[in-house]
N, C-alpha and C positions, 0 to 999 in steps of 0.2 A: 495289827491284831495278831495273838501269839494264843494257843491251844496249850496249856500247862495239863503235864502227865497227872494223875493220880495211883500211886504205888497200892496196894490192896493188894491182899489173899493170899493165894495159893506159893507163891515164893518169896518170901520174905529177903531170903539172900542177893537179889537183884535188885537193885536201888535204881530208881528213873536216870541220875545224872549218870550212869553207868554204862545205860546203853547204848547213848552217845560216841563213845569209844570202839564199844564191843565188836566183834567183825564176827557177826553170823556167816555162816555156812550153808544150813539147808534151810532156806525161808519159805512159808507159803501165804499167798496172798487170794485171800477169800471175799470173792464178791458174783453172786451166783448171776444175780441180776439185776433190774433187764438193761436193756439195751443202750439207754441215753446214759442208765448208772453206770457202765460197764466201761462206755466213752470217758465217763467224769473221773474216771480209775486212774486213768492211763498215766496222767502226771504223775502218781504216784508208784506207778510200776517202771515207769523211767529214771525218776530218781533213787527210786530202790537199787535198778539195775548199775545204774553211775555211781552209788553209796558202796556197792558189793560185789562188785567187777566177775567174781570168781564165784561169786556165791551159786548154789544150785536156787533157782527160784521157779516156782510152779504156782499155775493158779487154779483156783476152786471155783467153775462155772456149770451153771445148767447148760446142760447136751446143744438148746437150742441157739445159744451165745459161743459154743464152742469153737463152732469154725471161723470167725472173724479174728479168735486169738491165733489161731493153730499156725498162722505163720510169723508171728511174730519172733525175732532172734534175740531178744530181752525173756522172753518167757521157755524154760528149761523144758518146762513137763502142762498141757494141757489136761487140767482133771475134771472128767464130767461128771456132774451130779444129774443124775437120771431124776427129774419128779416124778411121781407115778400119782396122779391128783386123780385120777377118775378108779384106782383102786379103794373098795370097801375098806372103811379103818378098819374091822378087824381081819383082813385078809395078813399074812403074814408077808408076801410080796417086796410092800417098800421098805421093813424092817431088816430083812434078809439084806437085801441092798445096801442098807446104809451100814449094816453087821458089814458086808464086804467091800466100801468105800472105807470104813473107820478102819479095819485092818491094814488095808494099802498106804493109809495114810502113816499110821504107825510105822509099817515098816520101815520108811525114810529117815524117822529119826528126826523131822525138823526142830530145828533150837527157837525157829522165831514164827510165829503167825501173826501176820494182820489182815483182822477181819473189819469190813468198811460196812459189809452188809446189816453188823449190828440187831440182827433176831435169831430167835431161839436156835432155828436150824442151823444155821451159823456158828454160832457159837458152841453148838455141840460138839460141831466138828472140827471146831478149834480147840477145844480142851480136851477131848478122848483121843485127837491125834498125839496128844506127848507132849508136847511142847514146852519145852521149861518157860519162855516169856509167848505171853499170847496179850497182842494189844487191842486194845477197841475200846468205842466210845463207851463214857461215863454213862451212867441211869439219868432218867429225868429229873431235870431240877428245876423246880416251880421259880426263883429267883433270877432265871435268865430270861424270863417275862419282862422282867423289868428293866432291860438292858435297850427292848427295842422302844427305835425311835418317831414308829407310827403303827396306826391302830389297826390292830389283827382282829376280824371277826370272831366272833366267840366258837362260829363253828369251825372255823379254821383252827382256831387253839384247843378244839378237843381233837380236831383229825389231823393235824400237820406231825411234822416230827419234830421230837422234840428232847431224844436222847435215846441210847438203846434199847430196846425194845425188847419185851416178852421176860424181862430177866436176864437177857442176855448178857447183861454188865456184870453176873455172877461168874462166866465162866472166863475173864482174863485175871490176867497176873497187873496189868497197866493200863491206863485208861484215859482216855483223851478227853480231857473238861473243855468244853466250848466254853467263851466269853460270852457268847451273846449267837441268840439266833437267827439273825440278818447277818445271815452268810451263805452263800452259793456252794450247792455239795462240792465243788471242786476245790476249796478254799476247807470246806470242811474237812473231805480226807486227806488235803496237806497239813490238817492238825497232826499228825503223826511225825511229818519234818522233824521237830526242833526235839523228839521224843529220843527219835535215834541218829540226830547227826545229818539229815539228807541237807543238801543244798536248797541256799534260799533265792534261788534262782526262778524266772517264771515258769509258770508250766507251763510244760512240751507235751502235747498231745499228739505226736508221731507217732503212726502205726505204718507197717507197710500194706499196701495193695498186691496182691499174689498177680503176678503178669499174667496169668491166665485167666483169671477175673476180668482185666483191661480189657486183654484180646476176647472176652464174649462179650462185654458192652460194647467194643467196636464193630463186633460181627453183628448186634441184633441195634446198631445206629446206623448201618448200613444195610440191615435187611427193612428198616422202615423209614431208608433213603431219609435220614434226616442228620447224617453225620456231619452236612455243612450249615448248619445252624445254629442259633444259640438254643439251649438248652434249658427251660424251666422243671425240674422236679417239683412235684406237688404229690403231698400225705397225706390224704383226707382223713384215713384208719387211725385208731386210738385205743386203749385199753378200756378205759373207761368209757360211759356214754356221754359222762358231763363234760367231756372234754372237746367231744363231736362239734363240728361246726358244720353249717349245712351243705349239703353237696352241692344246691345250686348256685352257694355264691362262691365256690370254689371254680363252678364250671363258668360263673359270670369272668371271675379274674383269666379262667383257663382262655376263655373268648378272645378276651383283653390283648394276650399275650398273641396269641395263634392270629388274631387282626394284627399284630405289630410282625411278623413273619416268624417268630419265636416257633421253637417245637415244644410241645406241651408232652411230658408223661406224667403216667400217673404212679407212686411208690406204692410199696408195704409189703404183707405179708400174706400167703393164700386167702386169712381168714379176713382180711380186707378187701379181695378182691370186687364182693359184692357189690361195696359204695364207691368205690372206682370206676365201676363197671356206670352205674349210677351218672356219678360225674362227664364220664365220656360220650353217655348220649344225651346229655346236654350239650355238650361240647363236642361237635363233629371235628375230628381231626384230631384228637386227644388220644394218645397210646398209653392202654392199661399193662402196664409191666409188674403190677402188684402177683408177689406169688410166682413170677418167674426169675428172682435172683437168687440167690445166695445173700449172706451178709457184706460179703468182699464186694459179691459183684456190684448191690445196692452201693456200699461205699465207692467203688470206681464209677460208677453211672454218676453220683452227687458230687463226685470231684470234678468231673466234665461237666456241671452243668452252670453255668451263668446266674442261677438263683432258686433256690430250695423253698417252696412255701409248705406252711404246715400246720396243725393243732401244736399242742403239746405232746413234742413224740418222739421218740428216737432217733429218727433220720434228722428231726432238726439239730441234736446234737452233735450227731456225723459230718452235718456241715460245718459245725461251727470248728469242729477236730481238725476239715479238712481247709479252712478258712475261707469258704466259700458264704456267701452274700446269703442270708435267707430270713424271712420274715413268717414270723410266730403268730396265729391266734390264743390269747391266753382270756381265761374265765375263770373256771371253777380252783387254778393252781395262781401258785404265786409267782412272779417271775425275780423275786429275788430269791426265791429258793428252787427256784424249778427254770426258770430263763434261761436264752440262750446266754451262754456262759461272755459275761464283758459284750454283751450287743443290746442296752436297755433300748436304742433308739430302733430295735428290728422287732418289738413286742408291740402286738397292737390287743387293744382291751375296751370292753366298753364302759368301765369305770364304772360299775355299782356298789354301792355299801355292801351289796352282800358276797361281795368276792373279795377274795376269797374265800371258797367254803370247805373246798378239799372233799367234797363229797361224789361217791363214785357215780351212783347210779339216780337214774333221771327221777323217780318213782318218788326219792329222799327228797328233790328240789323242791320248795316252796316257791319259790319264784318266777314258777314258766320256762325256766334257761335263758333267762333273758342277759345272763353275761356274756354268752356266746349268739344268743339272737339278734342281740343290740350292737353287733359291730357286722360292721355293711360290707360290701366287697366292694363298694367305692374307694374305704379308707384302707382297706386292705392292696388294691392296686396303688394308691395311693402312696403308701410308705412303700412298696416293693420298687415304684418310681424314683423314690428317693434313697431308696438305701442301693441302686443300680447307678444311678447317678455318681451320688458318694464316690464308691467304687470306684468306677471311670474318673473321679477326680484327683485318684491317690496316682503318687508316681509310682514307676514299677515296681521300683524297688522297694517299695512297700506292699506291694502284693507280693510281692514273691516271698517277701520274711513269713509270711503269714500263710505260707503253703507250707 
């Protein structure tokens, strides 16, 4: 499966098979958010790095994703893009802002962006920073409908993605045509490869862990004397509400686990802490750690843990970065475009016609939620049995490639 450039606009002087050669200098790689997307980046910030050895390379993220890049020795320059969402539109505030994020940018001078995030804000800041080649995906095109090989709910084919978005495809110089839309974002933003020459090698999702991230997750596995045991992370938090899956069958599997001598925590973000909280008194002996890490720290906690369960979330794709064992509930998303990335047998679903829907909010559902209500924590311990199993049945050295 090959992602063929589309030449268009603004420099005509740059021809696609060109940039294959070309040995950029000051690159910036724009992908604000969130989290799981920020994971699915990473192959292409590695082979950026091994394409460009010398190149200066900086990336363009929201404040809240910042620090999980910031120690990274592939990435030159971290750049935060402040949101200010609860500012009145006509306050002058986030304008000011972005007036002095688009100056900073210019200053650099960069010769090449690529933007993966593919909307409006994105691409602004791809084309008022300078840049003679700015690459990102192609506009929508109704004809790569026709490519997939099974049937997409119709609500899904108005909400899913389906090509850059907002206009966005106005602001590059080159453009990455997808074949077909049964493909996993990480497959997708290595459409860019063949545009400028990157290696066709697997992706490497290596990031480093900050050793002082490590040493807090060993100081707080041993302030909740659990540092000799195996270790389940479990994400109940979600962005969406469709995505939610119930806390008590989380805390049914959290039981499961804690009966087998397993340590049970609980992940996410302050603003999850709630249904975590939720979670664990149902499940006596369950450590709510949601809201006390960092992003590092959450990644060194999920590299120590023996199996990650989760909705459709971020931390699930941190495990899959860090090759760690974890099992998905999926309903309202798709798991060929949203799955744990190369793990189809770690997605558990309870297969309705109407899921896919891609819709956010419960209020929208026609259906009860029955894509997430109809899959049980039987089948969910169930396949976590089996994908631990699995696991333990690979020789080492095949764990260890996969760290």
């Amino acid at each position: 499966m090959t992602c063929q450039p589309r030449a268009k606009g603004a420099n005509p002087t740059v021809q696609p098979d060109a940039l294959r050669s070309r040995d950029f200098r000051r690159i910036l790689l724009i992908k604000l958010s969130a989290l799981g997307d920020v994971v699915h980046s990473f192959p292409v910030l590695n082979k950026l790095r091994r394409r460009y050895p010398a190149a200066r390379l900086d990336w363009l993220v929201t404040s809240g994703i910042a620090e999980l890049l910031a120690h990274n020795p592939a990435i030159d320059n971290v750049i935060e893009f402040a949101r200010d969402e609860d500012s009145a539109p006509w306050r002058l505030r986030p304008f000011m802002a972005a007036a002095r994020l688009v100056a900073r940018l210019r200053a650099v001078e960069y010769d090449l962006v690529v933007d993966l995030q593919g909307q409006l804000r994105s691409a602004f800041f791809a084309f008022t920073c300078g840049a003679p080649v700015r690459l990102g995906f192609d506009k929508p095109r109704a004809d790569v409908w026709n490519t997939l090989s099974r049937k997409i709910p119709d609500e899904a084919r108005k909400h899913a993605w389906r090509g850059a978005r907002e206009g966005s495809w106005l602001g590059y110089t080159d453009h990455v045509a997808l074949p077909t839309l049964d493909m996993h974002p990480v497959e997708r933003y290595l459409g860019v490869g063949p545009i400028l020459g990157l290696d066709d090698g697997p992706p490497d999702f290596s990031f480093p862990i900050p050793k002082e991230a490590s040493a807090r997750i060993e100081a707080l596995v041993d302030y909740y004397e659990i540092a000799k045991a195996k270790l389940v992370a479990m994400a109940p938090g979600t962005n969406w509400e469709t995505k939610a899956w119930r806390p008590d069958a989380f805390a049914e599997v959290a039981r499961h686990f804690l009966g087998k001598k397993f340590a049970v925590t609980l992940i996410g973000s302050d603003r999850e802490r709630a249904v975590c909280d939720e979670v664990v008194k149902l499940a006596p002996g369950s450590i709510n750690l949601a809201g006390e890490t960092t992003l590092s720290e959450l990644a060194a906690l999920i590299a120590r843990a023996a199996l990650c369960v989760t909705n459709d979330s971020g931390p699930m794709h941190l495990a899959v970065a860090l090759g760690r064992p974890v099992v998905g509930v999926f309903g309202p998303t798709d798991p060929v475009w949203a799955g744990p990335y190369r793990r189809e047998g770690s997605v558990v679903r309870a297969g309705l016609p109407c899921s896919p829907c891609y819709l956010r909010d419960l209020r929208r559902c026609p259906h009860n939620h029955d894509c997430m209500k109809n899959v049980s924590a039987a089948a969910v311990i169930t396949r976590a049995e089996n994908v631990l199993n699995e696991r333990a049945g690979k020789p080492a050295e095949a764990q260890a490639r996969r760290r």
